[in-house]
C-alpha positions, -999 to +999 in steps of 0.1 A: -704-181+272-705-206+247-688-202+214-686-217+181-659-213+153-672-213+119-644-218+093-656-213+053-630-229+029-629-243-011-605-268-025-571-257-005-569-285+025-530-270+022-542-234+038-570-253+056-542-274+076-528-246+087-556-229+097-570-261+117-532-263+136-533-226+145-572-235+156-552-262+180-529-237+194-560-214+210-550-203+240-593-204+241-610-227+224-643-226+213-671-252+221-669-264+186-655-259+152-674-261+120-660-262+086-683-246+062-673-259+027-682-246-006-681-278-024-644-290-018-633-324-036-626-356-002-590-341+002-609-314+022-626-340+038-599-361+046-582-337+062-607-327+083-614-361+097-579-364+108-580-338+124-610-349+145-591-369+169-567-343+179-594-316+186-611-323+224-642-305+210-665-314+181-648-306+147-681-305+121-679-307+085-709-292+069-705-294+024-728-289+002-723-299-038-701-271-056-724-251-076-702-224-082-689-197-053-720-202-030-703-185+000-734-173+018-757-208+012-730-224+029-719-199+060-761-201+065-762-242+066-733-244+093-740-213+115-783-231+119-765-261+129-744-240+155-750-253+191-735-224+205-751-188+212-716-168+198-702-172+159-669-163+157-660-166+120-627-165+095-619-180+064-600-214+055-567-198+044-565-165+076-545-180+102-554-174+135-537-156+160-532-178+191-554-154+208-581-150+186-610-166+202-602-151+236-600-117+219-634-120+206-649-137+235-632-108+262-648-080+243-683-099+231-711-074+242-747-077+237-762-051+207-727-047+193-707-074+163-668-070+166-643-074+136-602-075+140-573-069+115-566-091+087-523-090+079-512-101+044-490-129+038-468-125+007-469-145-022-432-152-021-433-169+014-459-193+003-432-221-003-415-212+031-449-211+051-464-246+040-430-261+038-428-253+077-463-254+084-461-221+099-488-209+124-469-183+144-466-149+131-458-115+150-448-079+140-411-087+125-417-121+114-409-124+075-434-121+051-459-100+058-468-067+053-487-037+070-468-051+101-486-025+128-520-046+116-498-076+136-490-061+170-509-077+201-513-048+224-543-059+243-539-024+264-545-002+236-578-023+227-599-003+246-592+030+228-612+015+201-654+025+211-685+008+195-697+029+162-731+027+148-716+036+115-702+009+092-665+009+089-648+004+060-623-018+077-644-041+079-638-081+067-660-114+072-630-129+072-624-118+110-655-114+127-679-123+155-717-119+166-746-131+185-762-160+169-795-146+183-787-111+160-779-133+130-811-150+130-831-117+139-818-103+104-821-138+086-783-142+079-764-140+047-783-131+017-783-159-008-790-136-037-752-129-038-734-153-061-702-149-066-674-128-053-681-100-032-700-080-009-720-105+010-699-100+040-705-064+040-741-065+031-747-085+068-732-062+086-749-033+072-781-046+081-772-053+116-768-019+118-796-009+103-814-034+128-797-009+154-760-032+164-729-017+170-703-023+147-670-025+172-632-026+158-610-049+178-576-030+169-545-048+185-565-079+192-582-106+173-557-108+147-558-131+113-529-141+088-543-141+055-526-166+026-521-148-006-539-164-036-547-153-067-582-122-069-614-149-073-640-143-104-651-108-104-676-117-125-710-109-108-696-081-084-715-056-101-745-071-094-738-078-058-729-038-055-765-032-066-778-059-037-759-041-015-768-005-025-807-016-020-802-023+011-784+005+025-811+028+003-837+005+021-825+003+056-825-034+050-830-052+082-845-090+072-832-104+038-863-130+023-834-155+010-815-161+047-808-188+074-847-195+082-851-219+056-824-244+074-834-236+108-860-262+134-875-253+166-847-261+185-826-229+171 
């Protein structure tokens, strides 16, 4: 099956870097990386065209103009341009497990979205991390905290079932879907400007368009950078998006992905 990687990032080609060397050290790689940027200044984009030649798939960098946190807009634009018919998705400063896209792709099932752990990287190992360009993380390494959320126990995946309820757990940040289910519910809502909730809202309307929502414990693991809490600005207005459309059983949001998409998607 045919994959593709979508990676959102903003202005920090320092955690980008390290998310694009942990991307080389796949023991799967995908049939193509995209870079979704938010509006990043050319050291963004300088770093992603050096990284082009070391890749031996396609490494696309989709931008639009920064316009303020425009997460969604920009997640829609790469994932129409996708070539491939299964997103995996994480964010420009969550380091990848080396296993990550195999995780995903070994427990991709038709009707169901999956979602993995996210571990915390402390903010004082930030100078020790980029110094050493660090990629490789595991339970003990130092650093991190809620270590368990870092154990690779593939054998103890499969004691986590499918739900049809929306977990808590859950974090756009470490995901993966059908690119067939996110059309069918129109992708990210582009009402939500701002920090928060538009990773949640998806998934609660594919669930209410009748997916499984399926935790990939012990697999599928990210390292996220610390950084300092974005603009809270307009979360209370994204909580009411969100509220609508779990009081609506939202399934198709009218600002999505089908504005961007031709024939051939």
């Amino acid at each position: 099956m045919k994959s593709s990687l979508i990676i959102s990032t903003y202005n920090w080609p320092q955690a980008l870097e390290l998310v694009l060397l942990s991307a080389l050290n796949q023991t799967q790689l995908p049939n193509e990386i995209i870079v979704a940027d938010d509006g990043s200044t050319e050291d963004t984009r300088d770093l992603i065209d050096s990284f082009k030649s070391k890749f031996k798939i396609p490494l696309i960098h989709v931008w639009h103009e920064d316009d303020g946190f425009r997460k969604s807009v920009i997640l829609n634009k790469a994932i129409a341009k996708a070539q491939s018919e299964y997103i995996i998705q994480a964010d420009g400063d969550c380091i990848l497990h080396s296993n990550y896209v195999e995780d995903h792709l070994q427990f991709a099932h038709k009707n169901t979205y999956l979602f993995g752990s996210r571990v915390n990287i402390q903010e004082a190992h930030l100078n020790t991390l980029f110094e050493n360009k660090q990629t490789i993380f595991h339970a003990f390494s130092k650093g991190i905290k809620k270590r368990t959320r870092a154990l690779h126990i593939p054998f103890l995946s499969q004691f986590y079932s499918a739900s049809s309820e929306f977990s808590k757990k859950y974090r756009g940040c470490n995901t993966s879907y059908f690119k067939s289910d996110f059309i069918s519910v129109n992708g990210y809502n582009e009402d939500f400007k701002g920090w928060g909730r538009e990773d949640s809202e998806l998934a609660l309307r594919f669930h209410n368009f009748g997916l499984q929502g399926r935790r990939i414990r012990y697999r599928g693991i990210v390292f996220h950078i610390y950084h300092n809490e974005k603009s809270k600005s307009r979360l209370e207005i994204n909580n009411d998006i969100e509220l609508q459309t779990i009081a609506n059983k939202t399934v198709w949001c009218k600002n999505g992905i089908d504005k961007y998409l031709s024939e051939d998607n």
